[in-house]
KOLFIMI-289431 format. One line per field, with one value per residue (C-alpha): residue number from 1; residue in three letters; x negated, y, z negated. Coordinates in nm, 2 decimals. Each point is the difference from the previous one (the first is absolute). Layout:
REM KOLFIMI-289431
paba c(NUM ...) .
dofi c(ala ...) .
px c(X ...) .
py c(Y ...) .
pz c(Z ...) .
This chain:
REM KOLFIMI-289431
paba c(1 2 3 4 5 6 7 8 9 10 11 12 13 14 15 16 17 18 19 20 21 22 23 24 25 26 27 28 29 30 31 32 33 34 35 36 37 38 39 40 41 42 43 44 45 46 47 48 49 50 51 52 53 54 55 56 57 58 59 60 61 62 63 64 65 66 67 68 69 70 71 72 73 74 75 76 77 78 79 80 81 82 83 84 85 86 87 88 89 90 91 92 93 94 95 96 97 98 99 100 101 102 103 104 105 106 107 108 109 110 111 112 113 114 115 116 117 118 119 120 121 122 123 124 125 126 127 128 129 130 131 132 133 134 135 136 137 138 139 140 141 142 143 144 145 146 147 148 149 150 151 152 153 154 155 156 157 158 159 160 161 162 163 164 165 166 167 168 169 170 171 172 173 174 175 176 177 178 179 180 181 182 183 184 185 186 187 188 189 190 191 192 193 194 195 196 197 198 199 200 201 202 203 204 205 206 207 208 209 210 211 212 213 214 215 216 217 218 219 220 221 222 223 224 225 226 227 228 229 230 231 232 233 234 235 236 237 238 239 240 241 242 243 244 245 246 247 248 249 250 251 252 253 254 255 256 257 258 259 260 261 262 263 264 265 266 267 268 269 270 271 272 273 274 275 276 277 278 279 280 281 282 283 284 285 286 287 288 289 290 291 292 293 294 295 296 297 298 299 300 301 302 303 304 305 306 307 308 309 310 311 312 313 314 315 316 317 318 319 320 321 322 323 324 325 326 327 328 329 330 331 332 333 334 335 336 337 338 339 340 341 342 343 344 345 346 347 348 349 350 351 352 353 354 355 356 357 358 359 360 361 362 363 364 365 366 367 368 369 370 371 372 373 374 375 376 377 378 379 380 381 382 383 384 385 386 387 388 389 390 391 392 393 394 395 396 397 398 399 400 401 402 403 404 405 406 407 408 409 410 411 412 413 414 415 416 417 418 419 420 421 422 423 424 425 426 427 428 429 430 431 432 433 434 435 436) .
dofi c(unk unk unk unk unk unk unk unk unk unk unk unk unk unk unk unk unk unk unk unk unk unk unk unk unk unk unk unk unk unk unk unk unk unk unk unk unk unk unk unk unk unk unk unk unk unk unk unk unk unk unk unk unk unk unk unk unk unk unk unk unk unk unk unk unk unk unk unk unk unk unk unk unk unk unk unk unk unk unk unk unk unk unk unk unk unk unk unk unk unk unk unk unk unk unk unk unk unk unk unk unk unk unk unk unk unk unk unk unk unk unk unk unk unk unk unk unk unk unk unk unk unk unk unk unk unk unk unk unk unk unk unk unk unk unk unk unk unk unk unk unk unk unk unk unk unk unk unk unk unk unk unk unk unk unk unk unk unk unk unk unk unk unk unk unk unk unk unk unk unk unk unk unk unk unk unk unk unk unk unk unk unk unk unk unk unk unk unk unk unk unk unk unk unk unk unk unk unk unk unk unk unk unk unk unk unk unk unk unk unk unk unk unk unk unk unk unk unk unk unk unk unk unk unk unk unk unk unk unk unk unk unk unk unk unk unk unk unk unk unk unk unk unk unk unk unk unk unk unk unk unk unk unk unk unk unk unk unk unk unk unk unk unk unk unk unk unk unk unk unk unk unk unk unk unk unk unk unk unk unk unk unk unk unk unk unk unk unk unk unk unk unk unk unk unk unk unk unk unk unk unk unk unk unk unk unk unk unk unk unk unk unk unk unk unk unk unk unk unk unk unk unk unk unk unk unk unk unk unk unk unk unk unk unk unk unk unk unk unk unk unk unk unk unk unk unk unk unk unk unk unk unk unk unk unk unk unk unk unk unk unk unk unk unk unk unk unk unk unk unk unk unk unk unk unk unk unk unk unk unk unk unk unk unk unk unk unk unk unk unk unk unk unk unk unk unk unk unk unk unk unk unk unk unk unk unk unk unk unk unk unk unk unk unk unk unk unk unk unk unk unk unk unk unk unk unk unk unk unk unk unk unk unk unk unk unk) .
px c(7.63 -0.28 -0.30 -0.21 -0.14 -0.27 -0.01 -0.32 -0.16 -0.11 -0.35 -0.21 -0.22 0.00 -0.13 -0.38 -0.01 -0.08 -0.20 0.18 -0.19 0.03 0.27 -0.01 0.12 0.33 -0.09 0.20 0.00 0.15 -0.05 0.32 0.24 0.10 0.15 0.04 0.13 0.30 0.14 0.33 -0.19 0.21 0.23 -0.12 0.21 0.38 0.12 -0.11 -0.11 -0.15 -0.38 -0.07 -0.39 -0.11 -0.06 -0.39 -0.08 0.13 -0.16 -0.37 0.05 0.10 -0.30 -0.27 0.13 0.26 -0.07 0.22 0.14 -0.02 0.29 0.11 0.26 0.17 0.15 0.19 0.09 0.23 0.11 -0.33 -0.28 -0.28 0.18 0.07 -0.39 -0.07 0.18 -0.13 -0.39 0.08 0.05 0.30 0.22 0.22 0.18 0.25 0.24 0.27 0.16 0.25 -0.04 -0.37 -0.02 0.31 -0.25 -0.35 0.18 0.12 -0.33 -0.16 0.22 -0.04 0.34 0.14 0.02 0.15 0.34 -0.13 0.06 0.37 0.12 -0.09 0.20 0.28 -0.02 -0.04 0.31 0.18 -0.17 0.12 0.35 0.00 0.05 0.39 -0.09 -0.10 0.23 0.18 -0.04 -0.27 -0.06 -0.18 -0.24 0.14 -0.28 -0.06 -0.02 0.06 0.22 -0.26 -0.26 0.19 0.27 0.30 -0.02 -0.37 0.11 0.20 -0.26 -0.22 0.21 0.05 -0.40 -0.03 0.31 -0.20 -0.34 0.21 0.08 -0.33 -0.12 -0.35 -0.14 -0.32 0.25 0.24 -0.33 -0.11 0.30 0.04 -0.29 0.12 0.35 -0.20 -0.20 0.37 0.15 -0.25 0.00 0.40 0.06 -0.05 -0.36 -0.21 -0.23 -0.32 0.04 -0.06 0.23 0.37 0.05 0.34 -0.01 0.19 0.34 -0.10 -0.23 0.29 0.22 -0.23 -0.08 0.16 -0.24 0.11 -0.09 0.02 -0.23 -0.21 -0.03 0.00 -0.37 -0.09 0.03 -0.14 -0.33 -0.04 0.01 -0.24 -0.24 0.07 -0.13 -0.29 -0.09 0.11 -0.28 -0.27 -0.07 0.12 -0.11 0.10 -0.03 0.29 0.12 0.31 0.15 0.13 0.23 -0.18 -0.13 -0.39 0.05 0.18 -0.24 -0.05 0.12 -0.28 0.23 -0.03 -0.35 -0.17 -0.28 -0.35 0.15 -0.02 -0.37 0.17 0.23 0.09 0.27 0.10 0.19 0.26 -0.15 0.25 0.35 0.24 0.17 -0.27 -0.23 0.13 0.36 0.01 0.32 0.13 -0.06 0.11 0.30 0.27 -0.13 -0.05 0.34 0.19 -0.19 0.14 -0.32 0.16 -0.15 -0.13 0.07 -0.17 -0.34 -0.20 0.08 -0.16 -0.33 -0.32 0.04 0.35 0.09 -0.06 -0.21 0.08 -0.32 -0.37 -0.26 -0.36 -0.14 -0.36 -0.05 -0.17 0.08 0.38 0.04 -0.19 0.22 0.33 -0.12 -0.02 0.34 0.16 -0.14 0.21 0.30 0.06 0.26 -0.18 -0.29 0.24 0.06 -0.34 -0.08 0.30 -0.18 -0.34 0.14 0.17 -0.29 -0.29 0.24 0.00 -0.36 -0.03 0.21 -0.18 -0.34 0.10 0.08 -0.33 -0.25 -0.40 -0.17 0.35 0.05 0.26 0.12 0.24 0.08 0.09 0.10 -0.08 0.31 0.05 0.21 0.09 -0.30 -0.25 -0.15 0.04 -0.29 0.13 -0.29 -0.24 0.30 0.04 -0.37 0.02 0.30 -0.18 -0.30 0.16 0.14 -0.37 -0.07 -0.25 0.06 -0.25 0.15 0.28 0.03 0.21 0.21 0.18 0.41 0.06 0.28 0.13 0.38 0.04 0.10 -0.29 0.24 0.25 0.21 -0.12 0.25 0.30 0.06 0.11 -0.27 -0.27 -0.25 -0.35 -0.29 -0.01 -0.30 -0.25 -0.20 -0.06 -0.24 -0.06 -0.14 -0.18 -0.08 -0.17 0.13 -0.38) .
py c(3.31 -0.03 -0.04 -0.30 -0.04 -0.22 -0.27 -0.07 -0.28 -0.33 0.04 0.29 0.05 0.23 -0.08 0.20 0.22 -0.17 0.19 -0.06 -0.27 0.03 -0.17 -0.34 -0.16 -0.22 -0.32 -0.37 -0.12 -0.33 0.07 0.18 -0.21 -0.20 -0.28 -0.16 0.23 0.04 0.26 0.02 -0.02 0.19 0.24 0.04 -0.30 0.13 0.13 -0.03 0.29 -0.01 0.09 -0.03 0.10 -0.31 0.08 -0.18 0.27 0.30 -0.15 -0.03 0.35 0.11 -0.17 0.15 0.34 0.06 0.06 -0.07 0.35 0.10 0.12 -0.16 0.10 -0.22 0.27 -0.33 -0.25 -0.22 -0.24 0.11 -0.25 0.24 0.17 -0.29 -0.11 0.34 -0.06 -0.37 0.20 0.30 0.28 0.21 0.00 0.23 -0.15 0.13 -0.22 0.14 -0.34 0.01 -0.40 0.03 0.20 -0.18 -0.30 0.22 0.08 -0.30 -0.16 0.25 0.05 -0.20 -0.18 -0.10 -0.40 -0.10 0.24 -0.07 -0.35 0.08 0.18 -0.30 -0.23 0.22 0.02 -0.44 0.06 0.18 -0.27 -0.29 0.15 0.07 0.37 -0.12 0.14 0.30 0.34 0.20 0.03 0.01 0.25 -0.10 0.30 0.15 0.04 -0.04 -0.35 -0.21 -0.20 -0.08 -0.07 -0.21 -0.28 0.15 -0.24 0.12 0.35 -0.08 -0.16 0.25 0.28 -0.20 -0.04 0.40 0.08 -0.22 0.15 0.36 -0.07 -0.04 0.32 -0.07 0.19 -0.20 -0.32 0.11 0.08 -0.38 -0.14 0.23 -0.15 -0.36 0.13 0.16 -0.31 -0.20 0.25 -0.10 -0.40 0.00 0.19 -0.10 0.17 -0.21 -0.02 -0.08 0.38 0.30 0.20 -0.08 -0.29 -0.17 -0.39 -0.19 -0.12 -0.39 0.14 0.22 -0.32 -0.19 0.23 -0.01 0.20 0.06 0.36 -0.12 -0.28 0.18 0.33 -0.23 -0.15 0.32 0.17 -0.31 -0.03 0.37 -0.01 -0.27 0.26 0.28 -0.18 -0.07 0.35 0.08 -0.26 0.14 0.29 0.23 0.31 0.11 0.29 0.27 -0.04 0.26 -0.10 0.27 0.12 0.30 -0.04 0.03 0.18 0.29 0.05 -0.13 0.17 0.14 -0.03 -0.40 -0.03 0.29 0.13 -0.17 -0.27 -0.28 -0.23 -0.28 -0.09 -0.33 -0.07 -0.14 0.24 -0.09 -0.18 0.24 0.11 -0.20 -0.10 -0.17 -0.15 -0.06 0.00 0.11 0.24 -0.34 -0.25 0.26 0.07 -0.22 0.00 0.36 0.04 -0.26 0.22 0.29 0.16 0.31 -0.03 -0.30 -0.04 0.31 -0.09 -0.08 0.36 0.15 -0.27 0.09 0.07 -0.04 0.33 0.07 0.24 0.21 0.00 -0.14 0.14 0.05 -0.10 0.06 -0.30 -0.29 -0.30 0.15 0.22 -0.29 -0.26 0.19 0.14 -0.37 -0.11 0.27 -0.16 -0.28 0.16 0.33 -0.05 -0.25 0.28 0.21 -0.20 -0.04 0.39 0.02 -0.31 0.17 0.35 -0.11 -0.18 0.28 0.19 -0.24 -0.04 0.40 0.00 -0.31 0.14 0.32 -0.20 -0.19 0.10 0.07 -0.32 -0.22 -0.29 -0.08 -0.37 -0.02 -0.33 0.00 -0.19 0.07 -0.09 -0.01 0.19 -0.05 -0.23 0.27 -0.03 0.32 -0.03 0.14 -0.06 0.24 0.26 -0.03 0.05 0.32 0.15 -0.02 0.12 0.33 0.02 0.02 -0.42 -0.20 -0.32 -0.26 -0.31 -0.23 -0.35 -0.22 -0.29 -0.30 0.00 -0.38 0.10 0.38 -0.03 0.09 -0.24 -0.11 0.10 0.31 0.08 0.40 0.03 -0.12 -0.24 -0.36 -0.22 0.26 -0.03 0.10 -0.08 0.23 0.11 -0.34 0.28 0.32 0.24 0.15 0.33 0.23 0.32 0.25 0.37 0.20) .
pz c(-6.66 -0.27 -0.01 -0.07 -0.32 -0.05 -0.26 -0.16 0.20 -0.14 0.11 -0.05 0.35 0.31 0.31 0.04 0.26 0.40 0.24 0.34 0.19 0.40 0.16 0.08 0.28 -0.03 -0.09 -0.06 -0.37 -0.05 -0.33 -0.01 0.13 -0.33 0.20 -0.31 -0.20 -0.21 0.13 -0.11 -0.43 -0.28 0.11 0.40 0.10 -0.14 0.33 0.32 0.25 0.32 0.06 -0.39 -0.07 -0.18 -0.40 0.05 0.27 -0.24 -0.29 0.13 0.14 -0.32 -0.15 0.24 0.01 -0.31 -0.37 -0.31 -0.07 0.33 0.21 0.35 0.27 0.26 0.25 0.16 -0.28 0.10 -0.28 -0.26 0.11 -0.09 -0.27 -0.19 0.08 -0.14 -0.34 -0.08 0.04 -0.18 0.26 -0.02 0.32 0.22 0.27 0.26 0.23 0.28 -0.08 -0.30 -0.01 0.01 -0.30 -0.16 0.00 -0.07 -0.34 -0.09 0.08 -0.22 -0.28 -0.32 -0.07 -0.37 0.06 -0.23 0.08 0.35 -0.05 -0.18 0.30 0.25 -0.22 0.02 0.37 -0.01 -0.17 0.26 0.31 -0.19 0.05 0.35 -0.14 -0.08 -0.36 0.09 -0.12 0.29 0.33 0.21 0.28 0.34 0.11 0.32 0.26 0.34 0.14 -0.31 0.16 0.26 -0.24 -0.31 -0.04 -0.16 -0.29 -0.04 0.00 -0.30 -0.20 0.10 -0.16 -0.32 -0.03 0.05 -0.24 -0.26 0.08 -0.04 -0.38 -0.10 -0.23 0.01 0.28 -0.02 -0.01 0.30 0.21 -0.05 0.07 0.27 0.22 -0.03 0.11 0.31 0.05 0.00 0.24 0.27 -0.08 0.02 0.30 0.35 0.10 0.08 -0.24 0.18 0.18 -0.18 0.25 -0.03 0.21 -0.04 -0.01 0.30 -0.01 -0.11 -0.26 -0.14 -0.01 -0.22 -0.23 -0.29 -0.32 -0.32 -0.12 -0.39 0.04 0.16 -0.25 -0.24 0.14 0.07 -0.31 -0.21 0.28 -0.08 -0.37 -0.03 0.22 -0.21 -0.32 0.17 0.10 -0.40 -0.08 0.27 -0.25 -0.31 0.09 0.36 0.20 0.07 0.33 0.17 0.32 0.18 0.34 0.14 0.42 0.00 0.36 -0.12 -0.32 -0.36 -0.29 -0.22 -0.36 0.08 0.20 -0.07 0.25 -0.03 -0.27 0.16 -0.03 0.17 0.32 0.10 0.25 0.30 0.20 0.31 0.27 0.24 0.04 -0.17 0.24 0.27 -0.25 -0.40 -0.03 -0.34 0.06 0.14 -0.29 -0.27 0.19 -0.17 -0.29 -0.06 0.10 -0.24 -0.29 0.11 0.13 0.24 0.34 0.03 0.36 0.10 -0.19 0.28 0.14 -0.36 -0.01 0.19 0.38 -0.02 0.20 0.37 0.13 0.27 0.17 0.01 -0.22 -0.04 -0.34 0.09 -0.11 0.29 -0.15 0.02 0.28 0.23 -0.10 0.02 0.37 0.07 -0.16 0.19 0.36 -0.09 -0.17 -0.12 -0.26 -0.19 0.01 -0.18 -0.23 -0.06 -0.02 -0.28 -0.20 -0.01 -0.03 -0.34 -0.12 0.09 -0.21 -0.30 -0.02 0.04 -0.35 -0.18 0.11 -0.25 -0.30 0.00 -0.23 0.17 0.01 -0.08 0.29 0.19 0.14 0.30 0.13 0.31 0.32 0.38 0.18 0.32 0.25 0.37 0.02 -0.18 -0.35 -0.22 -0.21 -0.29 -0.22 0.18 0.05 -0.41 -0.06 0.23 -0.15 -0.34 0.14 0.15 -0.41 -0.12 -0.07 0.08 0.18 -0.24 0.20 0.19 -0.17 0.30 -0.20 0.12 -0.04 -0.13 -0.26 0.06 0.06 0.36 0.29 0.23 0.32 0.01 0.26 0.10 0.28 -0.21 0.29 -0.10 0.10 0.05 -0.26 -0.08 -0.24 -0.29 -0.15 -0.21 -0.15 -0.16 -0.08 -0.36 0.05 -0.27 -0.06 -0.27 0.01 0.01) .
């Protein structure tokens, strides 16, 4: 791994020094719920991703706490909504993603593509769709792994592999890598998930019987839907900032030849509301698509993401807000408790590590959600402002905003029983910090 270099930035200014206010209290902005916003503008709309931080959020953090030639660090970045927010204003970016389709789609959205070969390689592929793939040379190999069978029609399966044997004999990494997340993106639209879940969730038999997608057609409006949003984030600016996506776990450290110790002026993310697998089903959604491009463990990923390991036993943080709501939690049931413990074990961890690469006086932004468990709210905003303040921060303030257009379902089913559902969280907090 290397380390990043920065590019000189398009405008010349550094943020002046701030004197650390006291904390405020957390406070509801409707400000910063964009319910009209274009959320999905340039390259932020190419794939979806569940719990996306919305670009408008990550740009006016950016713009209150950032500076062109500045460096920033999302420890969680999912597919690149601050790092691309980072480049279009000048600040270089370092991200890092468990999720090999997460940063599959963080590079594409931040890598500047030739169009006009770009443009070649689509008609190539129109080519092949108008066909049927009949034209195309050899044979075709369906990917053997677990369940595919249970998850696509056999004639799908076919197609499928044609697409990805196509996508395969593309040289252009930068090429391959585009076509690459509207191949993932037609994965999940031809196979039976439901697509309204973010967990795997098979459709029902009738469902299955009507539906009849056709994967060309489909890549085929995909890929041409993307390129149109990749010339507009060519037209956005000329001179944008470096950005490197990277694969290394915040919880078990951060290597100082890519983020070097007290670099980092600028953090703005929006970490995992909890374990994978009872709140966000990231693992989940990636799942099939990470493993029809060949991405090795794909079914285990939820083990590997934050809080996805048991613990053997309670713990004490020494932390109130945590240790009083995980006493409470445990009343009602001692496994989800656990589970709980492992979540905020992992992240306590993380923060430890990101707290080290920030430089004195640079900010941090986590935006977070206080879900609920067993009936108890984990307020996860005050445990984030006291994990940063054991790390030598300052809390400065809480901004609470309105959920009108984050990706997430409105009910989840916690218990994984059919019929049992519960409201997920309408809000979120944004919380900030200065390191004294």
């Amino acid at each position: 791994m290397t380390t990043l270099t920065t590019r000189k930035p398009a405008v010349k200014s550094k943020a002046a020094p701030r004197a650390a206010p006291k904390a405020k209290l957390k406070r509801l902005d409707e400000s910063w719920d964009f319910r009209k916003a274009d959320t999905k503008r340039l390259t932020h709309g190419i794939h979806p991703y569940p719990a996306m931080m919305i670009p408008q959020v990550a740009a006016r953090l950016i713009h209150l706490h950032g500076f062109a030639g500045g460096l920033l660090f999302d420890p969680y970045c999912g597919t690149g909504t601050s790092l691309l927010e980072a480049q279009l204003a000048g600040m270089n970016a370092v991200g890092t993603d468990l999720n090999p389709l997460a940063r599959l789609i963080a590079s594409v959205k931040t890598t500047e593509q030739d169009l006009r070969k770009l443009a070649k390689h689509i008609d190539r592929f129109e080519v092949l769709a108008q066909s049927g793939g009949a034209n195309h040379i050899g044979t075709t190999e369906i990917p053997d792994f677990n369940n595919i069978d249970y998850w696509f029609a056999e004639e799908v399966q076919c197609d499928l592999a044609t697409i990805s044997k196509f996508v395969g004999s593309v040289a252009s990494l930068e090429i391959a890598n585009f076509f690459k997340v509207a191949f993932s993106q037609t994965i999940r639209e031809c196979s039976w998930t439901k697509n309204s879940e973010f967990k795997l969730v098979r459709m029902k038999d009738e469902q299955r019987e009507r539906f009849d997608p056709d994967p060309y057609r489909i890549m085929t409006e995909i890929l041409r839907r993307n390129l149109r949003a990749m010339r507009d984030f060519l037209e956005v600016s000329l001179d944008r900032a470096a950005v490197k996506v990277c694969s290394f776990n915040t919880v078990e450290g951060i290597p100082h030849d890519v983020v070097a110790p007290e670099s980092v002026d600028l953090v703005v993310t929006s970490p995992p509301y909890g374990d994978s697998r009872t709140t966000v089903a990231y693992g989940q959604f990636s799942r099939l698509s990470n493993q029809w491009l060949g991405f090795h463990e794909a079914a285990k990923l939820d083990n590997d993401l934050m809080g996805g390991r048991a613990v053997s036993h309670l713990i004490k943080f020494g932390v109130s807000e945590v240790d009083g709501t995980v006493a409470e939690i445990a009343r009602a049931d001692q496994k989800r408790a656990g589970e709980v413990v492992s979540f905020f074990s992992d992240y306590q961890k993380s923060i430890r590590n990101v707290a080290q690469v920030v430089k004195p006086g640079g900010i941090v932004c986590y935006v977070v959600g206080n879900r609920t468990v067993k009936g108890v709210q984990i307020p996860t905003d005050k445990i984030t402002a006291s994990f940063f303040e054991s790390n030598g921060f300052t809390h400065l303030e809480s901004i609470e905003r309105n959920i009108p257009n984050k990706r997430m379902p409105y009910k989840n089913s916690p218990t994984n029983v059919s019929g049992v559902l519960a409201n997920t969280m309408k809000r979120e907090i944004i919380v900030i910090c200065q390191k004294v």
